[in-house]
C-alpha positions as a printed Julia matrix, in Angstrom:
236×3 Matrix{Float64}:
 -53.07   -4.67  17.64
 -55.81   -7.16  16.99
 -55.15  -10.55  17.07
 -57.94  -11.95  15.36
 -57.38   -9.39  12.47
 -54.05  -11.08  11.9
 -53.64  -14.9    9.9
 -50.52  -16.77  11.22
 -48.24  -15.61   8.71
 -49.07  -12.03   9.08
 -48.13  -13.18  13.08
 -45.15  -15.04  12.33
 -43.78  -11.89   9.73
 -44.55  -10.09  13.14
 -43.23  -11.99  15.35
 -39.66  -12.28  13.81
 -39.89   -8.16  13.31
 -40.58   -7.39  17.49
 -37.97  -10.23  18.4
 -35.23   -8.87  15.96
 -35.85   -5.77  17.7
 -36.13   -7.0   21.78
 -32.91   -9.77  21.34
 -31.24   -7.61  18.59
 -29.91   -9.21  15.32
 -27.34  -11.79  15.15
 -25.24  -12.79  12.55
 -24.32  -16.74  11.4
 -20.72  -17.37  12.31
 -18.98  -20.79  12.13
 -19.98  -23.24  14.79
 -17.62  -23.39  17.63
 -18.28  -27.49  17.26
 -17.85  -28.89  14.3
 -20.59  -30.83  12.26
 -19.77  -34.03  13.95
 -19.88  -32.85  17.48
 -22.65  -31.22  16.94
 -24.69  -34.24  15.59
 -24.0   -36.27  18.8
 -24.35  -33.44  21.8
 -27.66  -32.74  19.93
 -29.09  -36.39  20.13
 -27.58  -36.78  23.75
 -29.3   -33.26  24.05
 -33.09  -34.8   24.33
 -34.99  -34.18  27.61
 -31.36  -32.8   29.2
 -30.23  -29.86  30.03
 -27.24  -28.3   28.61
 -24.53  -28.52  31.66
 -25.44  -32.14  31.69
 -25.44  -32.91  27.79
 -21.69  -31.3   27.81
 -20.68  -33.47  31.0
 -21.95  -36.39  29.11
 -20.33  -35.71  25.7
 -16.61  -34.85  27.04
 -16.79  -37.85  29.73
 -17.67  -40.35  26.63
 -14.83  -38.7   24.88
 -12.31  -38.59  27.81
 -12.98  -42.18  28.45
 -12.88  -43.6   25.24
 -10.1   -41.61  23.44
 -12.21  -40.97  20.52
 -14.75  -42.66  17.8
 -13.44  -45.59  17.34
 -12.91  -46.1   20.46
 -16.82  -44.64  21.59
 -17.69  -47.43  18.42
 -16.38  -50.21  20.67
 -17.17  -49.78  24.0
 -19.64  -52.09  24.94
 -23.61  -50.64  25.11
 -23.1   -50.89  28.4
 -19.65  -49.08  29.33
 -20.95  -46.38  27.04
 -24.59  -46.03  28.82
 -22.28  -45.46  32.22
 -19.77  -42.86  30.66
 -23.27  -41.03  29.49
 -25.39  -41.42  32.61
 -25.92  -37.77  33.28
 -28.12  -37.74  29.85
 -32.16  -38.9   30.48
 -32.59  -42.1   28.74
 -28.53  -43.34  28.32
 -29.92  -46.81  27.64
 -31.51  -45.77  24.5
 -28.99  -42.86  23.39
 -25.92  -45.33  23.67
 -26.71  -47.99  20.76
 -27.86  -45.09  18.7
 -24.81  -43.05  18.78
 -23.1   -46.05  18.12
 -25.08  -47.18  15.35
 -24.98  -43.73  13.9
 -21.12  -43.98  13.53
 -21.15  -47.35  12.05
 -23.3   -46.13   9.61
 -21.47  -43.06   9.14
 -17.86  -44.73   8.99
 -19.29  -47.6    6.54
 -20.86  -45.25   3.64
 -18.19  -42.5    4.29
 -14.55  -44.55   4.64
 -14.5   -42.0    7.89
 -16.15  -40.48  10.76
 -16.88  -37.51   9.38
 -19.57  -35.72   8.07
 -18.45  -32.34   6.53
 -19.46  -34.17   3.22
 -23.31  -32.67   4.05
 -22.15  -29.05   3.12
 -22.17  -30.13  -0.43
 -25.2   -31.68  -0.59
 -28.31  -30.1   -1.5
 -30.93  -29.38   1.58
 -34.01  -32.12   0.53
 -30.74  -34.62   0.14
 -29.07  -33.65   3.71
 -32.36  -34.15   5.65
 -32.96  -37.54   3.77
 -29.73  -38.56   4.92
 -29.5   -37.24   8.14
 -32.76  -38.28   9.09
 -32.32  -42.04   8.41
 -29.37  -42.45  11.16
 -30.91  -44.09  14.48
 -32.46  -41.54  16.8
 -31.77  -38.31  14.19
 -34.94  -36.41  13.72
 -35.59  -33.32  12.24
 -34.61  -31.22  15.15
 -31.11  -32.9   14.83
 -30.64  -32.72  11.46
 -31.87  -29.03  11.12
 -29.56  -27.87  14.07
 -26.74  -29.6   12.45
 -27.28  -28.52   8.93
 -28.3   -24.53   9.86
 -25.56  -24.13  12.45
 -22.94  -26.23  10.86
 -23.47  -25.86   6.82
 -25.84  -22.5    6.57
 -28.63  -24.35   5.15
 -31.73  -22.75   4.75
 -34.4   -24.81   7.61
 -35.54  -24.31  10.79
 -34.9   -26.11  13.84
 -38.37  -26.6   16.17
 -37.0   -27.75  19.68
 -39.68  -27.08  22.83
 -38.93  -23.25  23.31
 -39.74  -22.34  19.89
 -42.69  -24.51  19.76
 -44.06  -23.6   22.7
 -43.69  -19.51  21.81
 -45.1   -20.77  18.33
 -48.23  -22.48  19.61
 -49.24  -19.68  22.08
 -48.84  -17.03  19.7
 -50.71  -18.66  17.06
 -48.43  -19.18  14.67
 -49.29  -23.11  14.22
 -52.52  -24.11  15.51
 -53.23  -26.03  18.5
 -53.37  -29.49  17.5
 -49.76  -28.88  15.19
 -47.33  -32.09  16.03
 -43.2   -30.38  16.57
 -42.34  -32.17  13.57
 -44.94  -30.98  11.22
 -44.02  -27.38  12.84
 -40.86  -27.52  10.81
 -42.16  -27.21   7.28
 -45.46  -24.6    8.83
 -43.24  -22.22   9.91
 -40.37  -22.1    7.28
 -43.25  -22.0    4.54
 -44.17  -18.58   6.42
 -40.49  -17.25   6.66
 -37.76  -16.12   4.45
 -35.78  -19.12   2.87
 -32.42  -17.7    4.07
 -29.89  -19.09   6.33
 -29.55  -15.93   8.24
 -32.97  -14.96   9.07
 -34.1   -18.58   9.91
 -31.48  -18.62  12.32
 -31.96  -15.72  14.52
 -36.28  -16.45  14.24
 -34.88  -19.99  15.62
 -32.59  -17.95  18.27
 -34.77  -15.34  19.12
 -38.38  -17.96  20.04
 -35.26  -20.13  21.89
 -34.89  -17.31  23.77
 -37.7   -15.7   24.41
 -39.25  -19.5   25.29
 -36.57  -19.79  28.25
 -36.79  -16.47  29.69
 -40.3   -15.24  29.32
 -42.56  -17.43  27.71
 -41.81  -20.17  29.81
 -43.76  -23.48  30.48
 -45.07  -23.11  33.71
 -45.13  -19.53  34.5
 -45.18  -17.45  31.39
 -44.41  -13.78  32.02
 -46.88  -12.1   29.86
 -47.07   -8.87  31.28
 -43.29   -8.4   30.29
 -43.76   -9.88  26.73
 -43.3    -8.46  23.43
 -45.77  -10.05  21.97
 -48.62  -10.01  23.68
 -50.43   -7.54  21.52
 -50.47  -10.56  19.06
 -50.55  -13.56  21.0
 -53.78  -16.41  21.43
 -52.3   -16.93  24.85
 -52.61  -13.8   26.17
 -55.98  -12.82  25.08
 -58.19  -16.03  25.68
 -56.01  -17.31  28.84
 -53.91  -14.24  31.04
 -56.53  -11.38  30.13
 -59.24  -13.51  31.51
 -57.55  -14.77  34.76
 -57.9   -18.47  33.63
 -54.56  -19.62  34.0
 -52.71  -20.04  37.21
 -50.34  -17.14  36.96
 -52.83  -14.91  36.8
């Protein structure tokens, strides 16, 4: 298949077809974490890896007891019980902050509230909590509530960029609305596209090293015809 003779929608429609097929369909079940849990493992989830964003999410919990008592450890005590996150400093008075907020407008800790809401309404108010972005919210809201959006973290940007599915100079967060303009506006699909480029971004299209040779998509992709093909890049 040409690449050129595609535009990136025609690629992204493609793209979500061959992936389906390689990874295999999944279907949405509930979220083993609830909508809370998942809203604070995600932000302690930036620039870590997933063994250490768990260690760091049941030691704050283990040491604290719960919330409130997360809510009133000092900054400090609460940087320490987190430590094994990048940037603890930072993620501490957020996740603090966020349950104030949450606890003050809500009467609780809890956010189960969002499942009611529409979508545009959900991001708004997700979005406005300290250190919630739109990977956050999207993650919590697709996973947790079935909303229709599209979570953008690194892998599925990454896959997205080479491809050609968002052009070069595309920021993550403008990614968001790009791709789920080009994709069906169903809970379902978004979520294995978001799966599948997850994926495909840790095992084959990787940062460093990408293993073209072995990919699916590389009758489609920018990468592999201007960079691999040619030798230019160091894997070659």
């Amino acid at each position: 298949m040409n690449t050129q003779g595609l535009s990136a929608s025609e690629k992204t429609e493609e793209t979500h077809a061959l992936l389906n097929n390689a990874y295999k369909r999944l279907s949405l079940q509930k979220s083993r974490r609830t909508p809370l849990h998942e809203l604070i493992s995600t932000m302690l989830s930036h620039r870590t890896n997933h063994a250490d964003e768990e260690k760091a999410y049941y030691t704050m919990l283990e040491r604290f007891g719960d919330w409130e008592g997360v809510m009133a450890a000092s900054v400090e005590e609460l940087a320490d019980a987190i430590s094994t996150t990048r940037y603890p400093g930072q993620k501490a008075p957020q996740i603090q902050q966020t349950l104030k907020i949450i606890k003050e407008e809500r009467g609780e800790i809890n956010i189960d509230f969002l499942e009611e809401l529409p979508v545009e309404e959900a991001m708004v108010w997700l979005t406005r909590l300290p250190g919630v972005g739109l990977k956050t919210a999207t993650l919590v809201l697709l996973f947790n509530f079935r909303k229709p959006v599209l979570p953008v973290d690194t892998h599925v940007f990454r896959v997205s960029q080479r491809v050609g599915l968002i052009g070069a100079k595309v920021t993550a967060d403008k990614a968001h609305k790009i791709l789920l303009d080009m994709l069906p506006h169903d809970a379902v699909e978004l979520f294995n596209f978001h799966k599948h480029l997850f994926w495909h971004g840790q095992r084959i299209c990787t940062w460093y090293t990408p293993k073209c040779e072995q990919c699916v998509l590389n009758s489609i992709c920018n990468y592999y015809e201007a960079v691999r093909q040619k030798g230019i890049d160091k894997a070659a």
